[in-house]
C-alpha positions in Angstrom: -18.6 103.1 33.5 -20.6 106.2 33.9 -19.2 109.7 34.0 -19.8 109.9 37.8 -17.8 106.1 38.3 -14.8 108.0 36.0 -14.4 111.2 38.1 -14.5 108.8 41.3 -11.7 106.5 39.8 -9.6 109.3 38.8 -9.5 111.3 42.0 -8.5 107.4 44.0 -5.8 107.3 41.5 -4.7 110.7 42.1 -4.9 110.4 46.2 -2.9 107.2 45.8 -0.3 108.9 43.3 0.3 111.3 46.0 0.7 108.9 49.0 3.4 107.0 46.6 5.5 110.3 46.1 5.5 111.4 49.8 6.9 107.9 50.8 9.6 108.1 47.4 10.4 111.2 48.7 11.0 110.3 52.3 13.0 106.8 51.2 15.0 108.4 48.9 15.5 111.5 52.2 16.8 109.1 54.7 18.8 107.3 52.0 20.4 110.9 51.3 21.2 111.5 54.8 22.3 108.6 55.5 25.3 108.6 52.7 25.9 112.0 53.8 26.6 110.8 57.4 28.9 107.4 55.8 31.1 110.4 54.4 32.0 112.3 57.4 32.5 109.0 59.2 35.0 108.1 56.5 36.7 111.8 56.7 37.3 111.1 60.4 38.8 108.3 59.8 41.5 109.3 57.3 41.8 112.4 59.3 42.4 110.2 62.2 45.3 107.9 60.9 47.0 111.0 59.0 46.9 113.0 62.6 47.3 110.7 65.5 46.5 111.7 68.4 48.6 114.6 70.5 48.7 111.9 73.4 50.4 109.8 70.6 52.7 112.1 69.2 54.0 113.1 72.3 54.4 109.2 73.2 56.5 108.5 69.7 58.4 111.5 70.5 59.8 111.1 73.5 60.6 107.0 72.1 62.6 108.8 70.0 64.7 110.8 72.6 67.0 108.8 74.1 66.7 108.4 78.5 69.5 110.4 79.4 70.0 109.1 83.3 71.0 111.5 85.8 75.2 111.1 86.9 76.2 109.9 89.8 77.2 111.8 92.7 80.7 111.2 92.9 82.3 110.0 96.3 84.6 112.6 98.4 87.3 111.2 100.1 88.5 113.0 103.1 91.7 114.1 103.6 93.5 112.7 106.9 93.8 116.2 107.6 89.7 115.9 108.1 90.0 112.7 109.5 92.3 113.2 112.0 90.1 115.9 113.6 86.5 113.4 113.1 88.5 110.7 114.9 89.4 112.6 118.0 85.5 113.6 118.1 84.2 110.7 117.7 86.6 109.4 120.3 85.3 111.6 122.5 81.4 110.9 122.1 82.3 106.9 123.2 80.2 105.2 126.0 83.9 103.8 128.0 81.8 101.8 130.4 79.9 100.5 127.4 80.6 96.5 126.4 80.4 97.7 122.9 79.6 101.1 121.2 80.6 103.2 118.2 80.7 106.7 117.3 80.4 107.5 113.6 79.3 103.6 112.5 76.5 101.6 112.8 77.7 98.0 113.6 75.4 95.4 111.5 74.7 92.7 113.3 77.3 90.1 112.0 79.9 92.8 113.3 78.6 92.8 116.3 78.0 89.2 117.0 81.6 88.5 116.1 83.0 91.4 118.5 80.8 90.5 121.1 82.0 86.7 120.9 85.5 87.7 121.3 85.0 89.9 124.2 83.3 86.9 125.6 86.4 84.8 125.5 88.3 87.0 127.8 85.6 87.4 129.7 84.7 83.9 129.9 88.6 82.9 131.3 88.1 85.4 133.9 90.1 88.2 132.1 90.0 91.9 131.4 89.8 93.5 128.3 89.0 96.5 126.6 89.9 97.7 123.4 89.4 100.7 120.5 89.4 100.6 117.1 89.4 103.7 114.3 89.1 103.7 111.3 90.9 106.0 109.9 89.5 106.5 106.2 86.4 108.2 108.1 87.3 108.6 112.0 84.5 106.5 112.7 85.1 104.9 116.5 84.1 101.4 117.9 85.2 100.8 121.6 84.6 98.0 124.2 85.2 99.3 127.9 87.4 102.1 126.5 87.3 104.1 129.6 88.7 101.5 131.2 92.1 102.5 133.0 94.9 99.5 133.0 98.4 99.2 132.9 100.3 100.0 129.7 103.3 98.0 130.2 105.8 98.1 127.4 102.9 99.2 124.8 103.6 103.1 125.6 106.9 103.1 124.2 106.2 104.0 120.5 103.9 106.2 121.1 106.5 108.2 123.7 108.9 108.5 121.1 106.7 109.6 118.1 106.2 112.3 120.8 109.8 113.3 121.2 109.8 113.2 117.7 107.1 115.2 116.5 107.3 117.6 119.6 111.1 118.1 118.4 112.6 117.0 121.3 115.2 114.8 119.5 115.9 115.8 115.5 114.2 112.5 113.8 116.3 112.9 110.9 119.7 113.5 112.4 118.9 110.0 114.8 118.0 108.1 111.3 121.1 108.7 109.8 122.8 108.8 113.3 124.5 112.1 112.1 126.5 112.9 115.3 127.4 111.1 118.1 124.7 112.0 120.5 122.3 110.9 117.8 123.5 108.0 117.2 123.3 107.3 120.4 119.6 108.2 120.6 119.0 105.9 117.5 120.4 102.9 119.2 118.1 103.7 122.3 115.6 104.2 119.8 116.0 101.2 118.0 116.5 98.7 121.2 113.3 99.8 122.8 110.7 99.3 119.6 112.1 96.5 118.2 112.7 94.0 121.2 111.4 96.1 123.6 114.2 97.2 125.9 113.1 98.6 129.3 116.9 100.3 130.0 117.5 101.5 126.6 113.2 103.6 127.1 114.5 104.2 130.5 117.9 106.1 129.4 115.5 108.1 126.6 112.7 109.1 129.5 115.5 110.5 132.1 116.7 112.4 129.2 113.6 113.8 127.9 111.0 113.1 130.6 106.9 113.0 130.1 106.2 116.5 129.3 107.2 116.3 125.3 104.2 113.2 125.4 101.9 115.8 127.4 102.7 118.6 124.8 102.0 115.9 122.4 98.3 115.2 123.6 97.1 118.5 124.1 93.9 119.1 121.9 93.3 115.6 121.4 91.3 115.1 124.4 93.5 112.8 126.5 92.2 112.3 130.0 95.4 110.1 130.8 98.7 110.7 129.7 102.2 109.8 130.9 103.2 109.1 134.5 106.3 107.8 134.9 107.7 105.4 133.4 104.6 103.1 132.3 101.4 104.3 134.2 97.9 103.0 133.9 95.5 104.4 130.8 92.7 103.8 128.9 92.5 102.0 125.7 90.1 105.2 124.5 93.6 107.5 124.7 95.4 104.8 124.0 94.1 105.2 120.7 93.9 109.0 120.2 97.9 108.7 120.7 98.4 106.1 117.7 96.1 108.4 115.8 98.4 111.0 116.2 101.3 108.8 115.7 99.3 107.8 112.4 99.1 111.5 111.5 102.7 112.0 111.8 104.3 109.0 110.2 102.4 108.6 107.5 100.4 111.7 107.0 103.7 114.2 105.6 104.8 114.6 102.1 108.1 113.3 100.8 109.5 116.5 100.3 108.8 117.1 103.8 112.1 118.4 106.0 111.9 115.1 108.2 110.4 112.6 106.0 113.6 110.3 106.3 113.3 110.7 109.7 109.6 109.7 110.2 110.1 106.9 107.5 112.8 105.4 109.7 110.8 105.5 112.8 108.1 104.1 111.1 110.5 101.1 110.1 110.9 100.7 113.6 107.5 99.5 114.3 107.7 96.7 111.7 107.4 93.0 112.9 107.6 93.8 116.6 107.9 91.3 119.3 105.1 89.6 120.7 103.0 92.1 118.2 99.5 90.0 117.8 98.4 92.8 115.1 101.6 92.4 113.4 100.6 88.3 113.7 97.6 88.3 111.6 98.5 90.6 108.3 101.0 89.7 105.5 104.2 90.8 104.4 102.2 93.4 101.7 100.8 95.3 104.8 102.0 98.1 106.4 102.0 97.2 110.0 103.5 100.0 112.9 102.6 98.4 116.3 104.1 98.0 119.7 103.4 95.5 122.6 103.7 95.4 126.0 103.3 92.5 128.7 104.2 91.7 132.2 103.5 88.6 134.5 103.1 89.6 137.7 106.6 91.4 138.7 105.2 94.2 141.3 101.8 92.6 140.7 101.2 93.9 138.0 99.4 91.5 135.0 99.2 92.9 131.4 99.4 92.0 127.8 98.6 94.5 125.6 99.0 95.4 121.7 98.6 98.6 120.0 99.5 100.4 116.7 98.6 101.0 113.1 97.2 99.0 110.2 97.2 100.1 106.3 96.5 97.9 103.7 99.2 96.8 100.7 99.7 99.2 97.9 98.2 102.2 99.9 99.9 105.6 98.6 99.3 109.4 99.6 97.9 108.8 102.6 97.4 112.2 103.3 95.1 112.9 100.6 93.6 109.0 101.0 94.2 108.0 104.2 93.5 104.2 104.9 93.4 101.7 107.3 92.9 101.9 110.8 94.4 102.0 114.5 93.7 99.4 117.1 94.4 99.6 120.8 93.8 96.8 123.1 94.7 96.3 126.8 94.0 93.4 128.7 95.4 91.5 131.7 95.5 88.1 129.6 98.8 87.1 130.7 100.5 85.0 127.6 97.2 84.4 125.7 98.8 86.2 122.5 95.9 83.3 120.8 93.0 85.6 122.7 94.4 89.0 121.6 95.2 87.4 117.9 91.3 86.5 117.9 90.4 90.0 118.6 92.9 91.4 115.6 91.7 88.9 112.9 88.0 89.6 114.0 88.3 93.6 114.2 90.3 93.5 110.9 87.2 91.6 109.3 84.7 93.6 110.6 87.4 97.3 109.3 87.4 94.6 106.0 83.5 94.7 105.7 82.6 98.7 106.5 
């Protein structure tokens, strides 16, 4: 090889020398980076499972408070002093011409269907009836033709004498334990005309004491018909707002009130009356205070009527839990004590089921 060939074959060899270290360089570069980049993955990723996430956290954390759910808003009873007042409104707001209406309920629609079939049977027998029921844990009202005026018949009775009671026209307590002679005379009067429904025995106790204790009685209650004579027609509507006062006065006092014997007697009265068809369809357990009244034709005059007070058994302080309900109904369904029973069971069901 000649000197010129030598010089030629070194400087080859040095270009290619050079090309070899500049690709080294660059493989063993990118292999650098490349590890480098494998180690900050790696610290992200223990970082990572040492420090979940905040949305993670704040998930285990509240897992590991316990759901505290908010209490329940407890139930207030009203008093009957509150009831008493809601029932004579709601009494008032009633359609009387209505076929069926209520003031402070909403009738579902097997309520309805059942009331409306048992107005039907009078109806369908050619009678008249109207009746009112209240409830008298809320006031609430349901009525069918409760502005209908008929004849009371014998049904007035108790509620005439609750108002010679309450109005203090006769001392209740001396008559129940027929403390003098004069009121043990009332008590028999008393006793004749609730129990089998006496006309002479009310008779003697209305000469004595005449209508205007009962008007006194149903002032502020909103009573468009009272008392007029003896008997007199009115409407199942204030029919009602009188055995809602009765209600209040029997069973509403304390038994440390002055004439708690007294009322407690009358109330005793009222029990298993004759010809009662409320009294027909609830057990010995209940408390039952009702009154009936009929007449077939004398003076042509047609009524059989039922009215008075239902509370179920084991009821106590009714003043502070008032319960149960008052039912009026007046009809001219002479003898069908089966029609008015109907109407008790059904309106008990449908008091049952609110």
């Amino acid at each position: 090889m000649t000197d010129a060939q030598l010089d030629n074959a070194i400087v080859r060899h040095a270009q290619s020398a050079s090309r070899w270290k500049t690709v080294c360089f660059s493989a063993l570069l990118v292999a650098a980076l490349s590890a480098a980049s494998m180690g900050v993955a790696a610290h992200q990723t223990s970082a990572s499972a040492a420090a979940p996430a905040a949305s993670a956290t704040a998930t285990m954390q509240s897992q590991a408070q316990p759901t505290v759910s908010p209490s329940p808003t407890p139930t207030i009873t009203p008093t009957l002093a509150q009831v008493v007042p809601a029932a004579f409104a709601n009494l008032n707001q009633l359609d009387g011409s209505s076929t069926l209406v209520s003031a402070g309920v909403e009738l579902n629609e097997m309520q309805r269907s059942q009331l409306m079939e048992r107005i039907e049977d009078f109806r369908a027998q050619g009678y008249q009836a109207s009746f009112v029921v209240v409830d008298m844990r809320t006031g609430a009202a349901i009525a069918s033709y409760g502005g209908m005026p008929m004849y009371t018949a014998s049904s007035i009775k108790a509620p005439y004498i609750v108002s010679l009671a309450q109005t203090g026209a006769v001392d209740i307590n001396a008559v129940a334990t027929s403390a003098t002679a004069d009121a043990a005379g009332i008590n028999r009067l008393i006793t004749q005309a609730l129990q089998v429904s006496d006309n002479d025995t009310y008779e003697a106790l209305y000469k004595r004491f005449g209508a205007a204790p009962t008007m006194q009685w149903l002032a502020g209650t909103g009573a468009t018909t009272g008392l007029n004579g003896y008997y007199g027609d009115v409407t199942a509507i204030d029919l009602a707002r009188m055995w809602v006062n009765s209600y209040d006065y029997l069973f509403g006092a304390s038994a440390d009130a002055a004439d708690a014997q007294g009322r407690t007697w009358l109330a005793q009265q009222m029990r298993s009356s004759l010809n009662s068809s409320i009294a027909a369809v609830h057990g010995e357990g209940e408390i039952v205070a009702s009154k009936a009244g009929w007449i077939y034709g004398e003076g042509n005059l047609y009524a059989y009527n039922d009215a008075g007070i239902v509370i179920p058994a084991g009821s106590m302080q009714l003043s502070e839990k008032p319960q149960g309900y008052v039912l009026a109904m007046l009809t001219n369904a002479c003898a069908r004590d089966d029609l008015l029973t109907a109407l008790a069971q059904t309106v008990d069901d449908a008091m049952r089921a609110a």
